[in-house]
N, C-alpha and C positions, 0 to 999 in steps of 0.2 A: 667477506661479503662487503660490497660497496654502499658507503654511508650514506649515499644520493640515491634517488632516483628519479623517473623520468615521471611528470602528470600534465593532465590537459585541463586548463583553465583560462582564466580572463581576469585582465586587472581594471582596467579602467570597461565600464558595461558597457559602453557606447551610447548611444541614442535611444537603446532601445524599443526599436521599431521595427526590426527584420530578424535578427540573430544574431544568437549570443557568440561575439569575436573570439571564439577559443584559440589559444596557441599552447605548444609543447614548449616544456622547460624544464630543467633539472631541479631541484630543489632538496630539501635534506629527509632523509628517508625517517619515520619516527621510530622509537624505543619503546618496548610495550614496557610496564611497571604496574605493582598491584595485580589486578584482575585481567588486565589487559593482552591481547592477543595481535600481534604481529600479522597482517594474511596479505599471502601472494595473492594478488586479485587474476582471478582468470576468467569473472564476467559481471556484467553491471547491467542493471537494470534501470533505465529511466522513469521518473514520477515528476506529475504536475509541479510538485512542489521544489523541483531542479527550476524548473522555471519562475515560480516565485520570488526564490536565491537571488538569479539574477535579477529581475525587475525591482527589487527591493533596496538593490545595492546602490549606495549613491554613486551618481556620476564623480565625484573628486575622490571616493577610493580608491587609490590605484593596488592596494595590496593584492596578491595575487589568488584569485577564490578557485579552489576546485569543486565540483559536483560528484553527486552519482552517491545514491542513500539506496539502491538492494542489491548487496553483492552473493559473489561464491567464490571461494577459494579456497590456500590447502596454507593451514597456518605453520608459519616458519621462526617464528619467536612465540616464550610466552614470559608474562610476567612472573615475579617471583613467588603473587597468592593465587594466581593460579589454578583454580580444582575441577574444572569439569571439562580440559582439554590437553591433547600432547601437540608436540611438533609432530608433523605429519598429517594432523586430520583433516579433511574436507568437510568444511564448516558453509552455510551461507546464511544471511542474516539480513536486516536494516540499518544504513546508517542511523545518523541522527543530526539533529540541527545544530551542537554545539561542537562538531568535531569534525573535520576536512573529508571532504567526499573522497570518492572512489574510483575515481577517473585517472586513475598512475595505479604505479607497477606496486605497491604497497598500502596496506588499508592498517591504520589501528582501530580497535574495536573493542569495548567491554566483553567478556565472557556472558553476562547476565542476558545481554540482546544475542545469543550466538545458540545454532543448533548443527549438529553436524547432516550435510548433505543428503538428503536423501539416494541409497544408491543403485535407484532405478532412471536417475534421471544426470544428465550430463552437467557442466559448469551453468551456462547460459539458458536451460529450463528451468534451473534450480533458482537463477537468482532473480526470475521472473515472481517469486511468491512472497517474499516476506516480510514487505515492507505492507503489500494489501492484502497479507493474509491476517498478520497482527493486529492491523486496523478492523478488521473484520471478527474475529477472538475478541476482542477487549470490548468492541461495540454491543457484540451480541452479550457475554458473558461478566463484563464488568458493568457497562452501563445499562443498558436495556434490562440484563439480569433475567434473560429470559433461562427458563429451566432445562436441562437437556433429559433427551427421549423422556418426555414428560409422557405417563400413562394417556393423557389425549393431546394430542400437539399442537404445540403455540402458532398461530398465524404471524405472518411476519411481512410486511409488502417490503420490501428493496424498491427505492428509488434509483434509476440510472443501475440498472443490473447486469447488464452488459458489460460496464465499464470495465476497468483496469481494476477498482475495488469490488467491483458489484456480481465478475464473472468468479474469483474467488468468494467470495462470501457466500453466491446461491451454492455452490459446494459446499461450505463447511457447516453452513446451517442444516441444509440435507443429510447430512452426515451424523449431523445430532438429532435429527428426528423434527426439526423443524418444519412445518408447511410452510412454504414458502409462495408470494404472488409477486412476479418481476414486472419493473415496466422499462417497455422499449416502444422508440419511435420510427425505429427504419428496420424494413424486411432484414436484413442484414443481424443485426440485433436482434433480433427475434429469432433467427434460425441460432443464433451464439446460446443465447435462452433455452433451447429447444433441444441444445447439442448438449448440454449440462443437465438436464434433469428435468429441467424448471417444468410444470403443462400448462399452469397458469399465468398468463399475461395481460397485460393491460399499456394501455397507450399513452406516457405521460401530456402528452401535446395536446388530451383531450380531457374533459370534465370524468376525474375520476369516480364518483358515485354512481352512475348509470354502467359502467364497465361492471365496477365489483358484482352490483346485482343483480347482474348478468353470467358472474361467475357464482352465483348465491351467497354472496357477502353482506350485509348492510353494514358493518363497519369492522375495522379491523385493529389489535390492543396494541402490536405491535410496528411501528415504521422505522426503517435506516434509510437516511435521508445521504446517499452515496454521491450522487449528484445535485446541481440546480439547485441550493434550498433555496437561495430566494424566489424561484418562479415555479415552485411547487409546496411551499408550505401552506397557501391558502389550500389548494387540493388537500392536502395532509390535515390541514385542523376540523374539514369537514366528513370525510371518512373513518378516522382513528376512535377510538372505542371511549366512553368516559372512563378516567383513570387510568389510561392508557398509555406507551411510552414512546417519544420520539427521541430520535438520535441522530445528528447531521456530523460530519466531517470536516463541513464548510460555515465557516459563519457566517450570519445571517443580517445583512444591511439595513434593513427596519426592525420594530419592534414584533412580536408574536402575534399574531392575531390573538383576539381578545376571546374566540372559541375557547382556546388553550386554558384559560381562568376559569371559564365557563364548566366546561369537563372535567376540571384538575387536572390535568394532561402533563406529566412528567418531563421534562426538556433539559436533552442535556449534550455536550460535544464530548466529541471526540480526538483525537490527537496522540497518534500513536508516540510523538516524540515526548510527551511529558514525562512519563517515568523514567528517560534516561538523562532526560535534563534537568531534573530535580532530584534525580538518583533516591527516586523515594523508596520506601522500605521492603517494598514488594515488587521492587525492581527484576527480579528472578521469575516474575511468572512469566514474563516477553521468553524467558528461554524456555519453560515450560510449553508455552505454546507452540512454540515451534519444535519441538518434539513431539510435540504430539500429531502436526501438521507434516513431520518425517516419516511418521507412523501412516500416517492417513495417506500419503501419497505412496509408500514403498507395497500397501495393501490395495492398490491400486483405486481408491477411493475419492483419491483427488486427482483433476489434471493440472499439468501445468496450465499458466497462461500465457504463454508465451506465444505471440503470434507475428513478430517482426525479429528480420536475428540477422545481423550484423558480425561477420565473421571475424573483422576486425576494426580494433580501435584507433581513428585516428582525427587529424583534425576536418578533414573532410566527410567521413562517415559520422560524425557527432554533430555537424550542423547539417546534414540530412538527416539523423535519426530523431534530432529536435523540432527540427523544421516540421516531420509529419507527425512528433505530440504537439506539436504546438499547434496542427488546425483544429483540437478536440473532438475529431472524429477517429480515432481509433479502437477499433474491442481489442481487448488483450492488450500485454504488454511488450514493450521494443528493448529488443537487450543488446549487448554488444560486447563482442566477446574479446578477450584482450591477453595476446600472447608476447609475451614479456621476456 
């Protein structure tokens, strides 16, 4: 097997004002070691947070950066500890921020972040979930802490529930007995809403209080702040229940509203990449969840999100598939599948 291979990246970001200058290059293929797992990538999922990367990057780095944190593939090395994978399995997972994206013919990857494919679904539906399904697990279940099929069930509003994060999430919450109330601002959004489960919606673009108690709300214990927090946390601090918990993905440019002290109101982020960049102790439950999320989709419980699909990888098809995440008008996720 050849020690190179082929990835699409950018060295110097440019100016960053139109799109990120991707080019093909060879470069040296990686060695899984420890935990680590080798995988032929055969589809990649795009996230906000590829666009970050590059904006973040200074202009005089010229090193060469690849992208692409939700993949799927069939792993083709593993390391020597090893234990919850063979050569051969169809695996798909999250990258992470400390470790080269996925955009070339080879991905390394912790086993810890890894579940094997679901196999009711092909390369490029699969690699549509796991980077915003995990963020959606850990939000729900690690920080919010909300209880699952609780004998009366927890309210939960989803901010931006449509999105990339928020069409996954109104699924897995549903899936655990959550009530759920989504908000969308465009017909479009709202029928995504509609297709997923959700009955409940509400209009983020307008004063949330008069909506809920219209849905017979006065307030609600639980919010995931999936989009927008700065231009809906005032909305949030006056709806959310006292003692109540918020949760954003995004952080937030001012300080809390001063409601949040008032109520005791719990705040906290989220950030799917910490546990593997701290490789903290409980690093194994990201794979956990994602079995469980194998489960949920192979019982046909969950759909994918995949709603843009790119048959193939190349320099042209990756600044079109950026170009239309980068106007933040998309539901679902943009994948791009990559035959190697």
């Amino acid at each position: 097997m050849s020690k190179n291979m082929n990835a699409y990246g950018f060295g110097d970001p440019g100016e960053q004002k139109e799109m990120i200058p991707f080019e093909k290059r060879e470069i040296s293929k990686p060695e899984p070691n420890g935990r680590q797992l080798l995988v032929e990538v055969k589809a990649v999922g795009l996230n906000p947070t590829d666009v970050m990367t590059w904006k973040m990057k200074k202009t005089d780095d010229e090193s060469f950066t690849v992208l692409g944190r939700d993949v799927s593939g069939v792993v083709v090395e593993i390391g020597e500890a090893t234990e919850l994978f063979e050569i051969g399995d169809e695996v798909f997972y999250p990258g992470t921020s400390n470790v080269q994206g996925a955009q070339a013919d080879f991905h390394l990857i912790d086993e810890r972040m890894v579940a094997k494919k679901p196999t009711n679904l092909d390369f490029a539906e699969a690699a549509a979930l796991p980077l915003t399904a995990l963020t959606a697990y850990e939000t729900f279940f690690d920080q919010l802490q909300i209880p699952k099929n609780a004998e009366k069930p927890a309210t939960l509003l989803i901010v931006g529930a449509a999105g990339g994060v928020g069409s996954i999430a109104t699924q897995i919450a549903l899936n655990n007995g959550i009530e759920v109330i989504g908000t969308a601002s465009r017909d479009e959004s709202r029928q995504q809403l509609k297709s997923l489960g959700v009955k409940k919606i509400i209009d983020h673009s307008k004063p949330y209080g008069e909506q809920l108690n219209e849905l017979g709300y006065d307030a609600v214990p639980y919010v995931f702040l999936a989009a927008n927090a700065d231009d809906n946390i005032k909305e949030v601090s006056k709806i959310v229940s006292p003692r109540g918990h918020v949760c954003s993905i995004l952080p937030l440019s001012q300080p809390l509203p001063k409601t949040f002290f008032g109520k005791s109101i719990s705040f906290s982020y989220e950030l799917m990449y910490t546990r593997s960049v701290y490789q903290t102790a409980d690093w194994i439950r990201q794979h956990e969840y994602l079995d469980d999320l194998r489960q949920q989709v192979e019982a046909g419980n969950v759909k994918t999100t995949i709603n843009h699909r790119y048959e193939e990888m190349n320099g042209k098809t990756l600044s079109e598939a950026y170009k239309q995440l980068m106007t933040g008008h998309t539901t679902g996720k943009i994948v791009l599948e990559h035959k190697n």
